[in-house]
Each structure stands twice: as C-alpha cells, then as structure tokens.
C-alpha positions as CSV (number, residue, x, y, z in Angstrom):
1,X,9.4,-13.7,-8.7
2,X,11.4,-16.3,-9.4
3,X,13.0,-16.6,-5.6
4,X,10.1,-16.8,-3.8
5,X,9.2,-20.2,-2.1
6,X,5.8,-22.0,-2.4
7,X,3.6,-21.1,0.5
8,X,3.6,-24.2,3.2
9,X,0.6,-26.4,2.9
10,X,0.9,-27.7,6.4
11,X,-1.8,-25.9,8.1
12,X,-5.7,-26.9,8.1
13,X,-7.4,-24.2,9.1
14,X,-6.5,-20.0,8.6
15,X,-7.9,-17.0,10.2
16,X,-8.2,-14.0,8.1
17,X,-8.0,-11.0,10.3
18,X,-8.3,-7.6,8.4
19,X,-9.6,-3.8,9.1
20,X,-12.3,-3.7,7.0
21,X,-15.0,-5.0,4.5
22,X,-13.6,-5.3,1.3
23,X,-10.0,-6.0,2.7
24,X,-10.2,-10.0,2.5
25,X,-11.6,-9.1,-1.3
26,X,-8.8,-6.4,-2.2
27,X,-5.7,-8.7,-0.5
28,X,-6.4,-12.0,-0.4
29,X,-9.5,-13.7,-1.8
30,X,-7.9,-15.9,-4.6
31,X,-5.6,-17.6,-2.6
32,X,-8.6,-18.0,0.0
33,X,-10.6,-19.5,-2.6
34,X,-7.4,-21.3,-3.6
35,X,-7.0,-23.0,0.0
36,X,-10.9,-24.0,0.6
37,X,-10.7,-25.7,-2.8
38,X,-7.9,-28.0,-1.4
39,X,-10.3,-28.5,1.9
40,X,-8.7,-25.9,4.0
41,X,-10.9,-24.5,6.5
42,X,-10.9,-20.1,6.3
43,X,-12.5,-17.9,8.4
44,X,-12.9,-13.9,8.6
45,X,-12.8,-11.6,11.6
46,X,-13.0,-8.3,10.3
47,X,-12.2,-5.3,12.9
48,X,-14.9,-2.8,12.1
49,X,-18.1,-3.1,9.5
50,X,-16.3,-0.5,7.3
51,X,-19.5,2.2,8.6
52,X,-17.3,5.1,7.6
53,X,-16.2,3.3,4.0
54,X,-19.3,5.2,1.7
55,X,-19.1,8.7,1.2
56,X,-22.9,10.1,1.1
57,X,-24.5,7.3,2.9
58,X,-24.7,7.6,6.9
59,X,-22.4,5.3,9.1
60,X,-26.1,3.7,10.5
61,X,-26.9,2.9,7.4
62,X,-23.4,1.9,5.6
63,X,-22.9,-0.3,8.1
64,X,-25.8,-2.7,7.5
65,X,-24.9,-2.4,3.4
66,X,-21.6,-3.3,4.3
67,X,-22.0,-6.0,6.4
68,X,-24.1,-7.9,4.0
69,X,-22.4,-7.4,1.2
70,X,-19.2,-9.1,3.1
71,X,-21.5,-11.5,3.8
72,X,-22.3,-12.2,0.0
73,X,-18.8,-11.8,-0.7
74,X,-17.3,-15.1,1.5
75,X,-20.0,-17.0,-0.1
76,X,-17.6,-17.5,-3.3
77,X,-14.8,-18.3,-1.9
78,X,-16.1,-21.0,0.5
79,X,-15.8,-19.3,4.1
80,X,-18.7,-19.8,5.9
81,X,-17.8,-18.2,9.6
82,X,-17.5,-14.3,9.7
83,X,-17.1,-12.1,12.8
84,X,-17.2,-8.6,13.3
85,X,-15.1,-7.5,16.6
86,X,-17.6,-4.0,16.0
87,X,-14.7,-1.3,16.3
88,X,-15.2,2.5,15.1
89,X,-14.3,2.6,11.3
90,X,-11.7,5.0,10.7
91,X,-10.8,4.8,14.2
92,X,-8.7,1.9,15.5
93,X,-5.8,2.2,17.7
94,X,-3.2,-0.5,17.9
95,X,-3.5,-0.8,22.0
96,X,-4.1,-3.0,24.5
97,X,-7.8,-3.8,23.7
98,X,-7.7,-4.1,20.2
99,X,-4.3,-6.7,20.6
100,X,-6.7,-8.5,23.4
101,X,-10.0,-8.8,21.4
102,X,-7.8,-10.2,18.2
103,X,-6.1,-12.4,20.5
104,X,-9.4,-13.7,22.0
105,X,-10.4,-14.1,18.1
106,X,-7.3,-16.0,17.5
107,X,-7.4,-18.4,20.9
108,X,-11.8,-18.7,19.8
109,X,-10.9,-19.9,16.1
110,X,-7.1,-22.0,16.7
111,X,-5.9,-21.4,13.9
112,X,-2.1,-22.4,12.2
113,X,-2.7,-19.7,9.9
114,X,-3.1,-16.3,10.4
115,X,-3.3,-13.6,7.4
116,X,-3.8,-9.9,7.5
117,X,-2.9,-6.9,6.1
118,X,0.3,-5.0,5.2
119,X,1.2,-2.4,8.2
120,X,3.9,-0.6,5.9
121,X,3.1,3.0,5.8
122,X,2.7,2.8,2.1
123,X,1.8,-0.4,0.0
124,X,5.2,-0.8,-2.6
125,X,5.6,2.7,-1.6
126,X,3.2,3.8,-4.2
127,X,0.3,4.6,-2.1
128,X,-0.2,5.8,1.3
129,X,-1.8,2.9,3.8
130,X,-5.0,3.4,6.1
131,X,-4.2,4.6,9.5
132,X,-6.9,1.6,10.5
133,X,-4.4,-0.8,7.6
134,X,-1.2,0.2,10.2
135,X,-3.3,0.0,13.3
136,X,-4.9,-3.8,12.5
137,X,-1.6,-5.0,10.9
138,X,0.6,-4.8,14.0
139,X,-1.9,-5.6,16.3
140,X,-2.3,-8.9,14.5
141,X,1.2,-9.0,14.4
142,X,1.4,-9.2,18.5
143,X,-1.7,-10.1,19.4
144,X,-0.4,-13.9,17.8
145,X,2.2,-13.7,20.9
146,X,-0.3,-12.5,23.1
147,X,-2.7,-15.3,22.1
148,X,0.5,-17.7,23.3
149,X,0.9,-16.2,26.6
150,X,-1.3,-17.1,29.4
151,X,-0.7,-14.0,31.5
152,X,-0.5,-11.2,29.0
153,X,-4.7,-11.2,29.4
154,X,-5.4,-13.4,32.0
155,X,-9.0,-12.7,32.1
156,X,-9.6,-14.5,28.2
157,X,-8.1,-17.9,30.4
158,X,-10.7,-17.3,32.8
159,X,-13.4,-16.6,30.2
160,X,-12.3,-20.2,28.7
161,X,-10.4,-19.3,26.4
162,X,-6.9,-21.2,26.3
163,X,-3.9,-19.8,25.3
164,X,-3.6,-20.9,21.6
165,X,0.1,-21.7,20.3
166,X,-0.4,-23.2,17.2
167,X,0.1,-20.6,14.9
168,X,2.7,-21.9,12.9
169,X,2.4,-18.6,9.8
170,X,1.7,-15.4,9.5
171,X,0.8,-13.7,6.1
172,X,0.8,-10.6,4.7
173,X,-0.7,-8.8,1.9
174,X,0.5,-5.5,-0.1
175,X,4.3,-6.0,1.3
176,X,7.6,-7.0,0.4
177,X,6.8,-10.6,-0.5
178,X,8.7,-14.1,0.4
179,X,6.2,-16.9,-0.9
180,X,3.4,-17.1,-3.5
181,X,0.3,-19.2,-4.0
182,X,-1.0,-20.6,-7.2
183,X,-4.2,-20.2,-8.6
184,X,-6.1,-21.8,-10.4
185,X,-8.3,-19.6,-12.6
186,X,-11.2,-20.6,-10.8
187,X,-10.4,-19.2,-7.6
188,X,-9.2,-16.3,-9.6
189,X,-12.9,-15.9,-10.9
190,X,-13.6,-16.1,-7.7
191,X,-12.1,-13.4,-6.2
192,X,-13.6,-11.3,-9.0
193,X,-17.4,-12.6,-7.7
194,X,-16.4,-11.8,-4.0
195,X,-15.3,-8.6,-4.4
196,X,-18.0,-7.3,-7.0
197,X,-20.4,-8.1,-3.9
198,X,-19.2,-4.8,-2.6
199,X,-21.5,-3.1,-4.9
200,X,-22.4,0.0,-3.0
201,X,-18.9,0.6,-1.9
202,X,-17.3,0.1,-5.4
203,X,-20.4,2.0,-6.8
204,X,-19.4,5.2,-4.8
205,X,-15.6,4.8,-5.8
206,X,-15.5,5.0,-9.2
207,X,-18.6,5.6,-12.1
208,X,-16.7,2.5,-13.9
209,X,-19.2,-0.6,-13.9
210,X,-18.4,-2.7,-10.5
211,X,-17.6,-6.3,-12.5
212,X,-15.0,-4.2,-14.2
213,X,-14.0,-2.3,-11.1
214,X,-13.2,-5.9,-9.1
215,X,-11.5,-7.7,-12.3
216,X,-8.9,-4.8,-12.4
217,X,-8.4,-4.7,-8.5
218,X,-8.2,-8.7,-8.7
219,X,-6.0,-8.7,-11.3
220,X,-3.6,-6.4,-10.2
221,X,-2.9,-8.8,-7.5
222,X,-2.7,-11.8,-9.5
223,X,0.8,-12.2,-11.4
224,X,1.4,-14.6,-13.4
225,X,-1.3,-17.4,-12.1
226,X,0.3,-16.3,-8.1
227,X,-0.7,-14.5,-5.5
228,X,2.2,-13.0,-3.5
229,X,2.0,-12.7,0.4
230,X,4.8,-12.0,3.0
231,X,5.5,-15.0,5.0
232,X,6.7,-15.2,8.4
233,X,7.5,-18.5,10.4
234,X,7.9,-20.4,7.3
C-alpha cells in the first residue's frame, strides 16, 4: 500500500459506467461519496437493470425492484443523474453496439473521469468475474477512444453528439491497483447506506441481516481509511 499514488483531483465531473445494480455499491461508492463531498459532480450509467440478479423473482418483476432500489442507493452518496442503457442482464457482449451506446453515454455526460469495473477474469484471482463484469469492463475500456474519434460512429455526430476528448482517467475497481482515495468515515457510512438499499437482492443472497451484509461487503473494500482503484492516464 504504501507505493500507491493519491488519486488526481483534477477532474470535475466522473461517469460511473458499470454492468449492473449493485456494482457502483460493491466497487466504488465510498470514494463516490468521497468526491461529491469535495463538490465533484458523479453520475451512473448502468448497462442493464440487473433483471436476471434475484433468483425466485421474475426478470419483469426484478427489474422494477432493482431499478428503484439503485435509485435509493445514489441518494447517499450524492449522485443525482442515473441512466440505464436497458441491455439483457446476464447477456452483454463487448461488440460494436454496446462500445457505441457507452460511447454515446460518455460524449452525453463529458466527463474527465470515467470508472468502471475490473475486466480481469478473476478479481485478485480469488473469485471468478461475471461474463457481463469482462464484457462492460473492456467496452468501457474502448469505447473512451471511440468517444474521441469522430468517424468510428459517425452517426452519434450526426445525432449531436460531439466527439468528447476530455477524459483525462480511467478507474478501475477489483484489479491490480496504482492509486487510492481517502475516506473519510462518512462516506464510508455512506457506502454502507447505498448498498443496504439493495434489500431484495442482498435478501436473496444470504439469510444474514442486509445492514450486516453491506458493512462486510463495504468494508472489505475499505483498507485502512482507502479505497484502491487501478488508474490509467494518471
């Protein structure tokens, strides 16, 4: 721990891009609830609504449970603007239309920040990631270049959306990391708020209460008052 470098505070405004509900909450909510604190401006585009996420409970219905408990969830960390790009749970392919609609997301929001999830097959090679994890990380991943180029998609530029080359950082979660983020334990408290939104989902996961569930997920990603992300452009 002691190599990493501070994570650059020269941005204003971050776009959290993940697979999921629950992702933002799992990865990265402290050190969201971190940055809004210092006025930074967050926002979430999540890939799917996570419809295939409960076992028992039909995707028609998961998907409205899951989609508002996100939107609880931001609430305590101080995002306010939340998108769904409504892709098949379970099901995303790292192609040409899932780079495109994340690189539209990205030209929509401008943002010098962008932070998603690890596309590692495993995370610390402990645990086996999501094929939709793999799929969203990489997409991200070139879909920031795509978002740059004016002729990769030329039909966002003549849907008014500019090419957008002011990402100046990517982040990742759950890999090798270069840079940390302190936290105050108020954002850290935070986190554990957001994520215990995700009641049904946690609730079909474990029989352990949900506040407990989310303070041992939140914690395990908290070390030592930082959060740890893999930083590249910095």
């Amino acid at each position: 721990m002691a190599d990493r470098a501070e994570m650059p505070d020269d941005w204003s405004r971050a776009l959290v891009l993940m697979a999921h509900p629950d992702d933002p909450e799992y990865g990265v909510a402290a050190a969201v609830a971190e940055w809004t604190s210092r006025g930074k401006d967050v926002r979430y585009v999540l890939a799917t609504r996570g419809e295939a996420g409960i076992a028992g409970t039909p995707p028609a219905v998961a998907a409205g449970l899951r989609t508002e408990e996100q939107r609880a969830a931001i609430s305590h960390v101080g995002v306010s603007e939340l998108e769904f790009l409504d892709y098949p749970d379970g099901r995303l392919e790292s192609g040409l239309a899932l780079r495109r609609d994340i690189a539209a997301a990205i030209r929509r929001h401008q943002p010098e920040l962008v932070v998603t999830l690890s596309y590692d097959d495993t995370f610390e090679g402990l645990y086996w990631n999501s094929a939709d994890h793999r799929a969203m990380g990489i997409s991200v991943m070139d879909a920031v270049a795509d978002a740059a180029n004016e002729w990769i998609f030329p039909e966002l530029s003549s849907a008014r959306l500019s090419p957008w080359q002011g990402v100046k950082y990517v982040a990742l979660a759950g890999t090798a990391p270069t840079h940390y983020v302190a936290l105050r334990q108020e954002s850290v408290d935070a986190a554990i708020a957001s994520l215990a939104e995700h009641r049904e989902y946690l609730k079909a996961l474990s029989p352990e209460p949900v506040a407990e569930q989310a303070r041992a997920v939140v914690g395990g990603s908290v070390n030592a008052g930082r959060i740890e992300l893999r930083v590249f452009g910095a």
